[in-house]
FIKOLRO-841474 format. One record per residue: residue number from 1; residue in three letters; x, y, z of N, C-alpha, C in turn. Coordinates in nm, 3 decimals. Atoms other than C-alpha are relative to their C-alpha. Layout:
<atoms>
ATOM  nr rest     n_u     n_v     n_w    ca_u    ca_v    ca_w     c_u     c_v     c_w
ATOM NUM  ALA       X       Y       Z       X       Y       Z       X       Y       Z
...
</atoms>
This chain:
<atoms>
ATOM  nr rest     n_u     n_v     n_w    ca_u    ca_v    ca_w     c_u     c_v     c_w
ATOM   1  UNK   0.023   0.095   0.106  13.144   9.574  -0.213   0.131  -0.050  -0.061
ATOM   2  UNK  -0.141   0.016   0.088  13.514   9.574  -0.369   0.056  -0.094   0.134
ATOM   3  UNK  -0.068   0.109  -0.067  13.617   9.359  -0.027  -0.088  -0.077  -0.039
ATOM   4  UNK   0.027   0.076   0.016  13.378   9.150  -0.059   0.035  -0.116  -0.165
ATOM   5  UNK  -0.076   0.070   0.076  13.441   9.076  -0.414   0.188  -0.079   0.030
ATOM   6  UNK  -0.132   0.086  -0.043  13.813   9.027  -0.275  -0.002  -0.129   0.031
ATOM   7  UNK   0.056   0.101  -0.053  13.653   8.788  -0.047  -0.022  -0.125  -0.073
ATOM   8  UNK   0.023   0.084   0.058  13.485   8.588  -0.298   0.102  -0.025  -0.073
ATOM   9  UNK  -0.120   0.028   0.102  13.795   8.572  -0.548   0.085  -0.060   0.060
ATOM  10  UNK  -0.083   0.076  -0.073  14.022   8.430  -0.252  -0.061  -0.161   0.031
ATOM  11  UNK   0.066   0.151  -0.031  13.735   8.137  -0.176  -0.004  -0.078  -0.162
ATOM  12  UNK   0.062   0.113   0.178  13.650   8.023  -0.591   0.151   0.014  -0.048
ATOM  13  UNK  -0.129  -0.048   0.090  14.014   8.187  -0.742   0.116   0.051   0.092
ATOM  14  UNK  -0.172  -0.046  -0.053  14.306   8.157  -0.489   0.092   0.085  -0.070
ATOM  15  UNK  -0.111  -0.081   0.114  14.551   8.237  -0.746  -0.022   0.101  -0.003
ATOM  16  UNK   0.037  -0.102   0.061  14.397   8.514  -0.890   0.003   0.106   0.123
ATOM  17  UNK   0.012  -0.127  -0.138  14.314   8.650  -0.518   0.128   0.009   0.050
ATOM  18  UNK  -0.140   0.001  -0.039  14.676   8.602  -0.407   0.091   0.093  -0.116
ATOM  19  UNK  -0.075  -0.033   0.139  14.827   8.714  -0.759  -0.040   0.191   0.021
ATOM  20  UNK   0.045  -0.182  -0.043  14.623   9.095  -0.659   0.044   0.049   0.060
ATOM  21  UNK  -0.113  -0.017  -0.153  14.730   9.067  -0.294   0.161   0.083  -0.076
ATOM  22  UNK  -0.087  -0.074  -0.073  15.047   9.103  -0.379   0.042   0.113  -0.161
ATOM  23  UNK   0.010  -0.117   0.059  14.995   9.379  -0.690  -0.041   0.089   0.082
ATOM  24  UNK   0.092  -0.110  -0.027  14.751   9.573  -0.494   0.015  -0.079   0.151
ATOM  25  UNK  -0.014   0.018  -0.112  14.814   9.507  -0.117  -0.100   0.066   0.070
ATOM  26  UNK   0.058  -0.114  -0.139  14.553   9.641   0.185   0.079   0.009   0.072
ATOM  27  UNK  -0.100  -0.038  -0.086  14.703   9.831   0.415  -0.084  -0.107   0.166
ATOM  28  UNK   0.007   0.078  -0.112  14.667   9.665   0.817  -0.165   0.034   0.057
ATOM  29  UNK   0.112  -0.003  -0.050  14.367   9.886   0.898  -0.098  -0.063  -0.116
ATOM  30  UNK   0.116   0.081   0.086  14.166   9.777   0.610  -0.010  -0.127   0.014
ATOM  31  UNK  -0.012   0.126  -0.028  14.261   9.412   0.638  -0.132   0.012   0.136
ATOM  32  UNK   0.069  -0.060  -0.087  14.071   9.527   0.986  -0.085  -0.012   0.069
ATOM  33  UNK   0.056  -0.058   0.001  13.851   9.664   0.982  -0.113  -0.037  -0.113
ATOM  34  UNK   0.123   0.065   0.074  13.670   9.539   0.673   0.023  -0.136  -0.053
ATOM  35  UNK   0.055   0.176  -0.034  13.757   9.157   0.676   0.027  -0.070   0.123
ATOM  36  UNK   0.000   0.086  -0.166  13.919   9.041   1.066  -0.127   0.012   0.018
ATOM  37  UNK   0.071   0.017  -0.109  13.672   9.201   1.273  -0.158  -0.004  -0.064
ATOM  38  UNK   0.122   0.083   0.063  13.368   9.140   1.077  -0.044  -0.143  -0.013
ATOM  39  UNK  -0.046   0.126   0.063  13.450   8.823   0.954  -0.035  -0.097   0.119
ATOM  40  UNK  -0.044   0.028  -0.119  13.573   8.741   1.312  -0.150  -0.004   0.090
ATOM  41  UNK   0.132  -0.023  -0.033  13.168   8.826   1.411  -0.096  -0.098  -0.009
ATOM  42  UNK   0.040   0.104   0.052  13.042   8.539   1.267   0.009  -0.095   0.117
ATOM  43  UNK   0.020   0.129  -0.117  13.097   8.259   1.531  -0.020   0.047   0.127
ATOM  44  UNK   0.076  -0.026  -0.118  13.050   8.459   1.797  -0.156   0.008   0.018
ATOM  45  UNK   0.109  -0.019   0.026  12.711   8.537   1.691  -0.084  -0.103   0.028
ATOM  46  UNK   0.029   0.084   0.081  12.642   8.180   1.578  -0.020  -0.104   0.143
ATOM  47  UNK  -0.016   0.076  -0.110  12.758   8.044   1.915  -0.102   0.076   0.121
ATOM  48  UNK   0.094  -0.066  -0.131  12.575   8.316   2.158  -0.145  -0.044  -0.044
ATOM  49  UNK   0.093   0.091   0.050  12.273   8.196   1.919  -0.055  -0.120   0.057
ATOM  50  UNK   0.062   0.167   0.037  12.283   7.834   1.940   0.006   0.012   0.218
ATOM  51  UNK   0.002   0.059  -0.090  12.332   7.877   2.322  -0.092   0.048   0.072
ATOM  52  UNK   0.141  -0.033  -0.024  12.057   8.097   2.405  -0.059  -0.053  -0.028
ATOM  53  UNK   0.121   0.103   0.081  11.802   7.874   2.199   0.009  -0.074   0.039
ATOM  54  UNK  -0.016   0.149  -0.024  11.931   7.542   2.280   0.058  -0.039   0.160
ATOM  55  UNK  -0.006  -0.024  -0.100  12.052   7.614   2.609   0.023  -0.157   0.083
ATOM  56  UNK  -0.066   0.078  -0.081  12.120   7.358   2.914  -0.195  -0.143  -0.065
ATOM  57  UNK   0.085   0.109   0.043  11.766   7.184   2.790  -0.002  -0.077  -0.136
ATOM  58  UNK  -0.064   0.087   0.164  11.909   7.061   2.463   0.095  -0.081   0.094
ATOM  59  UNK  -0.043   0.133  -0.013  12.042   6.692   2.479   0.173   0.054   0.019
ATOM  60  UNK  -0.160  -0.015  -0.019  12.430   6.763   2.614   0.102  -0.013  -0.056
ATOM  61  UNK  -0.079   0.038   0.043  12.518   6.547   2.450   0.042   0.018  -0.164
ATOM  62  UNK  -0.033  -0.021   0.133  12.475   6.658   2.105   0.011   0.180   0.000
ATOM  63  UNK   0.076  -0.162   0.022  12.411   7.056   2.173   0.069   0.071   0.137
ATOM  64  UNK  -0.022  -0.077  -0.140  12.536   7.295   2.448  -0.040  -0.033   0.135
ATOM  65  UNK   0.035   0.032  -0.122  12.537   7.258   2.795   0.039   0.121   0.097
ATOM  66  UNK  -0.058  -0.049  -0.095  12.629   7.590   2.992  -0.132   0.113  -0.001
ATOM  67  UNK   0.145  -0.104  -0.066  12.383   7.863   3.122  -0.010   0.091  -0.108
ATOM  68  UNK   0.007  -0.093   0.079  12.254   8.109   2.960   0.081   0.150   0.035
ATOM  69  UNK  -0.069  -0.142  -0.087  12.437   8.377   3.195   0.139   0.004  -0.096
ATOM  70  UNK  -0.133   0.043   0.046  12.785   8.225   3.032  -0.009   0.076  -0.121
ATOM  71  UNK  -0.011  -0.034   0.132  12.686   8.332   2.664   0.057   0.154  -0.037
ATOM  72  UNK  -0.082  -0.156   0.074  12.787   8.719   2.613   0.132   0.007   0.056
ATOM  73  UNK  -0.130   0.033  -0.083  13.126   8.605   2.806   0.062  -0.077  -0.088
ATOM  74  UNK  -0.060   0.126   0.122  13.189   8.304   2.572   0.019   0.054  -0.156
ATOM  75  UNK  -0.011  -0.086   0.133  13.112   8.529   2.284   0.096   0.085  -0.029
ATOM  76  UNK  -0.096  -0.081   0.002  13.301   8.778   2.348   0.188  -0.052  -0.003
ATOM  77  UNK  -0.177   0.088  -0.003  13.646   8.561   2.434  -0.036  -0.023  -0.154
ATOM  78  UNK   0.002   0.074   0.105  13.539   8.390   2.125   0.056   0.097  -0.125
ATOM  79  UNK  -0.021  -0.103   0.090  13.551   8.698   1.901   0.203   0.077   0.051
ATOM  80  UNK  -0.178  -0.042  -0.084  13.902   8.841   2.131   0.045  -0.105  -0.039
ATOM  81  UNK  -0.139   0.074   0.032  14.093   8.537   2.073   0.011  -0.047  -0.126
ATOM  82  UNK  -0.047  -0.020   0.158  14.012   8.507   1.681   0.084   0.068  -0.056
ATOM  83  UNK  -0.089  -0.125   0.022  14.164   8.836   1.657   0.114  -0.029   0.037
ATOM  84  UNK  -0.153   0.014   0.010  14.451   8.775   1.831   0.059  -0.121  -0.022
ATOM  85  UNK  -0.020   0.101   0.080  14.500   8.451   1.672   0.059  -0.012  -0.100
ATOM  86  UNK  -0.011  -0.090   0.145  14.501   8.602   1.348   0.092   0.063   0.002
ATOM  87  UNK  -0.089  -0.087   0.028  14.738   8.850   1.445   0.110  -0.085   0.077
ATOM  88  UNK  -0.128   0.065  -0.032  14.988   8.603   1.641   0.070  -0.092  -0.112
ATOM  89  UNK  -0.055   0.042   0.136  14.982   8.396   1.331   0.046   0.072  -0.132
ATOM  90  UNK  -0.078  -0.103   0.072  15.088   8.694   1.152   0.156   0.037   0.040
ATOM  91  UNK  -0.100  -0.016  -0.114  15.323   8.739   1.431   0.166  -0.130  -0.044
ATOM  92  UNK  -0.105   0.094   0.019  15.469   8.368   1.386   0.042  -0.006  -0.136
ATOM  93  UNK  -0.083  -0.005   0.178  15.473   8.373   0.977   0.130   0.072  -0.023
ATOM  94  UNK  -0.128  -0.099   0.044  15.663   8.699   0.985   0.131  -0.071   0.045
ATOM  95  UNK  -0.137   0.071  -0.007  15.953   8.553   1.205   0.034  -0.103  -0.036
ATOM  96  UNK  -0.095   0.151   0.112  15.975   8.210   1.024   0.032   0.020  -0.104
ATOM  97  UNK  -0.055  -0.080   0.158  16.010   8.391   0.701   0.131   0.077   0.034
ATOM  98  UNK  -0.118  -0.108   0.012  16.288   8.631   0.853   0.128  -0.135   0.060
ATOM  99  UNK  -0.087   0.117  -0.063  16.480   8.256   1.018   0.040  -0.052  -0.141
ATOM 100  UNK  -0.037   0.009   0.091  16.456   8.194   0.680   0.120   0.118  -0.125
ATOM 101  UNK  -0.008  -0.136   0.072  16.646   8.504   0.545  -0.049   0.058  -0.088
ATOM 102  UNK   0.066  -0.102   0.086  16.366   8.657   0.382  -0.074   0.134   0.095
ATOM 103  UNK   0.003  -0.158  -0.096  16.248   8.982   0.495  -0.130   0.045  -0.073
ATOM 104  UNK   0.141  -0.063   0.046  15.856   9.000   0.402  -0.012   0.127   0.084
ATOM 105  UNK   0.071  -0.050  -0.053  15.667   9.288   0.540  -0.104  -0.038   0.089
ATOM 106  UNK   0.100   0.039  -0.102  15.475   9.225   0.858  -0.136   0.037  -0.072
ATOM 107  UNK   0.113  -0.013   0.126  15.184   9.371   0.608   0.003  -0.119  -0.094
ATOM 108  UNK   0.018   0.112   0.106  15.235   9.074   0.374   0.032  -0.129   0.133
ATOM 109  UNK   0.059   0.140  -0.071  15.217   8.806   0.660  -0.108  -0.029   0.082
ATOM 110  UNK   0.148   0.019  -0.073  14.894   8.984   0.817  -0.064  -0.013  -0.139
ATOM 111  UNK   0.061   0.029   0.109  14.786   8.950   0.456  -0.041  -0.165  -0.010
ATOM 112  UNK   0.025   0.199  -0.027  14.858   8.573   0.487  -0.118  -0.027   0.089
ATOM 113  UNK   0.049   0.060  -0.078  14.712   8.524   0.765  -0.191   0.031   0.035
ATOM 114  UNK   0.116  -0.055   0.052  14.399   8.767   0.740  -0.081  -0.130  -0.134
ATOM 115  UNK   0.011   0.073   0.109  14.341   8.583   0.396  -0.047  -0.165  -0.015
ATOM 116  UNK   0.022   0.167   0.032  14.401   8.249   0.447  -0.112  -0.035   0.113
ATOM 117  UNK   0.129   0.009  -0.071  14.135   8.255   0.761  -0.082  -0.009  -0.029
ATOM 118  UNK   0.115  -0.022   0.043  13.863   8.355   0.572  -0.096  -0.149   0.001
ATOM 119  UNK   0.060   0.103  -0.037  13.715   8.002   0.535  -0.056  -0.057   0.128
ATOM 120  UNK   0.096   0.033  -0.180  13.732   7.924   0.923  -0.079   0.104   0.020
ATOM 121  UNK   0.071  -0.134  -0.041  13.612   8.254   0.965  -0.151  -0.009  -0.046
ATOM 122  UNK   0.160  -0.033   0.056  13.307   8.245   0.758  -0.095  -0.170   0.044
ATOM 123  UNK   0.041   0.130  -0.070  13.250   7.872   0.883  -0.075  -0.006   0.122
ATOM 124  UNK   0.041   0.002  -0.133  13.200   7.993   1.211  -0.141   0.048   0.017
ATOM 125  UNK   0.154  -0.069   0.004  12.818   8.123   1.102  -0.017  -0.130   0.028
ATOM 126  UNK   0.044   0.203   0.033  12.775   7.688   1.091  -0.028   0.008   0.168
ATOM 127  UNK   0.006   0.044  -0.118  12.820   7.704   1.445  -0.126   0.018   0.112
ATOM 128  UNK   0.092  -0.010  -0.090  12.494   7.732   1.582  -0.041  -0.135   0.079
ATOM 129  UNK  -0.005   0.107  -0.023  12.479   7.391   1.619   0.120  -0.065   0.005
ATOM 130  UNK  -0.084   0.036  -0.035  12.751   7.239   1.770   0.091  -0.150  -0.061
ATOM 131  UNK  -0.051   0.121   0.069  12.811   6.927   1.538   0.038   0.087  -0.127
ATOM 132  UNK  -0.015  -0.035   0.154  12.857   7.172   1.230   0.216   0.030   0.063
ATOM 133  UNK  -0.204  -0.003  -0.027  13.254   7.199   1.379   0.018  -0.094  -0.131
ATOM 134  UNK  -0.070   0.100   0.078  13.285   6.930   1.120   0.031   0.111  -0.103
ATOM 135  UNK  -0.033  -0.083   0.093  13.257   7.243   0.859   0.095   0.067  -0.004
ATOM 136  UNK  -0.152  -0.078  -0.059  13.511   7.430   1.042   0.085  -0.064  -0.005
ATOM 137  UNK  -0.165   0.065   0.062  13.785   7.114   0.980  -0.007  -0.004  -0.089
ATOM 138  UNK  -0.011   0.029   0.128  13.728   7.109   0.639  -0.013   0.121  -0.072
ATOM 139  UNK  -0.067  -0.136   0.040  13.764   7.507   0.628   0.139  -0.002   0.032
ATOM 140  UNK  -0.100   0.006  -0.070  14.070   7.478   0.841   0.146  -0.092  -0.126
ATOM 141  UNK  -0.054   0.068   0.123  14.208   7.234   0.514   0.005   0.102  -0.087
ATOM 142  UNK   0.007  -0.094   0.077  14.116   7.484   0.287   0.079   0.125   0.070
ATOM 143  UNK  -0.090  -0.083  -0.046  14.292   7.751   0.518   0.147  -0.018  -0.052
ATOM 144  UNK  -0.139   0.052   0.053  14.602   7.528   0.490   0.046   0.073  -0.133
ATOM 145  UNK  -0.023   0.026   0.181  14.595   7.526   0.111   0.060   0.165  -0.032
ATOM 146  UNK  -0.030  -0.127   0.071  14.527   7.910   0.127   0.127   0.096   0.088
ATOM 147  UNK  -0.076  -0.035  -0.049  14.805   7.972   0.361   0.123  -0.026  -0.080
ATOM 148  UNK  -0.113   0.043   0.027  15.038   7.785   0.169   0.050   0.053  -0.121
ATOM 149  UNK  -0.038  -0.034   0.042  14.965   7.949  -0.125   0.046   0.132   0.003
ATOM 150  UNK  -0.029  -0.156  -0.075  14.987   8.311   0.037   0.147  -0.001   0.002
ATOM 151  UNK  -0.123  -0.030   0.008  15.335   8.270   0.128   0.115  -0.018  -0.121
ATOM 152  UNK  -0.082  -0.001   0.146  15.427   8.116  -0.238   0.009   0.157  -0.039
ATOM 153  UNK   0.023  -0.162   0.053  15.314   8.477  -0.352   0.040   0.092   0.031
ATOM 154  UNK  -0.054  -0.148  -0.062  15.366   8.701  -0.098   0.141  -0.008   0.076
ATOM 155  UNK  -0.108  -0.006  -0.070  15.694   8.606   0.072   0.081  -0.100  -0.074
ATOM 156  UNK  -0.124   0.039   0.115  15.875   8.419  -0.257   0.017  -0.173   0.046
ATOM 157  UNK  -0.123   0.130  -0.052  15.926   8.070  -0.077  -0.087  -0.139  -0.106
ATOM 158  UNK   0.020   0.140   0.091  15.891   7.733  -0.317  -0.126  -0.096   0.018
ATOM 159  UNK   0.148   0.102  -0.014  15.527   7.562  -0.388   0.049  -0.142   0.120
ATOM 160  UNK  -0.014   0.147  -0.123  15.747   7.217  -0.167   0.050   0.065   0.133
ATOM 161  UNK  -0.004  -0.083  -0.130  15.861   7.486   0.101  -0.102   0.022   0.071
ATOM 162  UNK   0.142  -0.027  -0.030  15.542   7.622   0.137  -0.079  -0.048   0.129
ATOM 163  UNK   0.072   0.123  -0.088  15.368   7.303   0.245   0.076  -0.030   0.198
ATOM 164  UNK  -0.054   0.040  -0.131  15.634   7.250   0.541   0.032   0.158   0.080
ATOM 165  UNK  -0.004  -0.068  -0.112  15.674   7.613   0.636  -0.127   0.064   0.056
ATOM 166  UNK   0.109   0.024  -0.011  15.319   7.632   0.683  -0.073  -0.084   0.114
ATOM 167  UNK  -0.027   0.094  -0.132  15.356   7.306   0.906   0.017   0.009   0.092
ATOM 168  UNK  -0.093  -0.002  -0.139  15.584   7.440   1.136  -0.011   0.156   0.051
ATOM 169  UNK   0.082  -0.088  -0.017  15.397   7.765   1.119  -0.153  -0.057   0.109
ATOM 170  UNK   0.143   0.055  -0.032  15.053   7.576   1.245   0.060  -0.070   0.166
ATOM 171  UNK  -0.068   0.120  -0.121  15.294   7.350   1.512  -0.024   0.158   0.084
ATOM 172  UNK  -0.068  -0.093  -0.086  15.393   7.678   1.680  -0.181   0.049   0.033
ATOM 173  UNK   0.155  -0.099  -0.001  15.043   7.817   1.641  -0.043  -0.066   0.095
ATOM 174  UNK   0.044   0.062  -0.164  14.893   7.509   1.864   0.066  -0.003   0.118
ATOM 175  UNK  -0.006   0.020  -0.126  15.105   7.547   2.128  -0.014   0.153   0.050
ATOM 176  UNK  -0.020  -0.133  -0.051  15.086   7.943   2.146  -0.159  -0.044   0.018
ATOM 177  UNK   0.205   0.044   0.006  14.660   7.813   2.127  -0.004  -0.006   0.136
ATOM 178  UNK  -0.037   0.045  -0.046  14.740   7.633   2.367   0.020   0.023   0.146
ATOM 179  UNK  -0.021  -0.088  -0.121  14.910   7.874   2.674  -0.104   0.094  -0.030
ATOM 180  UNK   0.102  -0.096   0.003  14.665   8.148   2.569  -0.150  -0.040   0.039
ATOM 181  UNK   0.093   0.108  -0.095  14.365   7.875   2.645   0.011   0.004   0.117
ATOM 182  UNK  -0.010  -0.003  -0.142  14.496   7.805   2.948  -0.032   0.099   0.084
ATOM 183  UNK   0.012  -0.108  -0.052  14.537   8.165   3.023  -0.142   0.001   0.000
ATOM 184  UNK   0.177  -0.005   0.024  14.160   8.251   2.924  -0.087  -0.162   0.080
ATOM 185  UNK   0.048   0.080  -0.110  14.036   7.937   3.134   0.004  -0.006   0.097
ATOM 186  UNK  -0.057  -0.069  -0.120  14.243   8.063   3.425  -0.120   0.058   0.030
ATOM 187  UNK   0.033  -0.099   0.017  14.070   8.350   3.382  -0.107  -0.005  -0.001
ATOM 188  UNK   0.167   0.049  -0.084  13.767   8.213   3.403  -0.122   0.107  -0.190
ATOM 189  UNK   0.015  -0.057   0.083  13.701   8.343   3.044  -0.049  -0.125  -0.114
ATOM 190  UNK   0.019   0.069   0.092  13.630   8.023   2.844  -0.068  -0.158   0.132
</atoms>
């Protein structure tokens, strides 16, 4: 119950949820353990859902189109590459903060990144239906916002910094998306 309140205080009261963060920090497994891989549960669910139900006889063009065999395969990547998503963008924060000569704690940039997800994350229940993606770009905004203020808080850098190292945080992110896609399509995984 006490994450979840976290939860809710980061979606209505950034500030306030950021301003705790970095009084009262979770350690990596809690981050975890009780908001990634939960959290992270959500669109897989939402998607193995909508594709069982709606399946190759739903209109293509608005709704899924792949077998039903595909779905606990698609789910599963889906849920694996949130996670490590999450944790590469923890990955990239930390070293653009240390290019910067600051020296956060890899704990305060999986905080960021944990944190500021939450929106896509909980978005991804929308996805049973394949047009609700629109909810997921307009979490993905709200991510921004809560990314940008995460690192004001937890790693010291300037409300007009923020915005651009945030930017060039997200740049790096699509192209690491990007080769790791590829990989997992290789792979016969997506």
């Amino acid at each position: 119950m006490v994450m979840l309140n976290r939860i809710r205080e980061m979606m209505l009261d950034p500030q306030a949820g950021w301003d705790r963060m970095a009084r009262d920090p979770l350690g990596a497994g809690v981050l975890l353990r009780n908001v990634l891989l939960p959290l992270a549960l959500l669109a897989p669910a939402a998607t193995m859902f909508g594709l069982l139900v709606f399946d190759t006889r739903w209109n293509p063009q608005y709704g899924y189109s792949l077998l039903h065999d595909r779905a606990p395969a698609i789910a599963l990547a889906t849920y694996l590459l949130q996670i490590v998503s999450v944790y590469l963008l923890a990955g990239v924060l930390y070293l653009l903060a240390r290019t910067e000569s600051r020296a956060p704690p890899f704990l305060a940039a999986l905080q960021v990144a944990v944190f500021g997800s939450i929106p896509v994350l909980l978005s991804g229940a929308t996805l049973v239906i394949p047009f609700n993606v629109v909810i997921s770009m307009v979490a993905m905004m709200y991510s921004f916002y809560l990314y940008c203020m995460g690192v004001e808080r937890l790693f010291g850098i300037r409300g007009s910094d923020s915005v651009m190292f945030i930017g060039v945080a997200m740049i790096c992110m699509m192209i690491l998306s990007g080769f790791i896609g590829g990989i997992a399509s290789a792979l016969g995984l997506l």
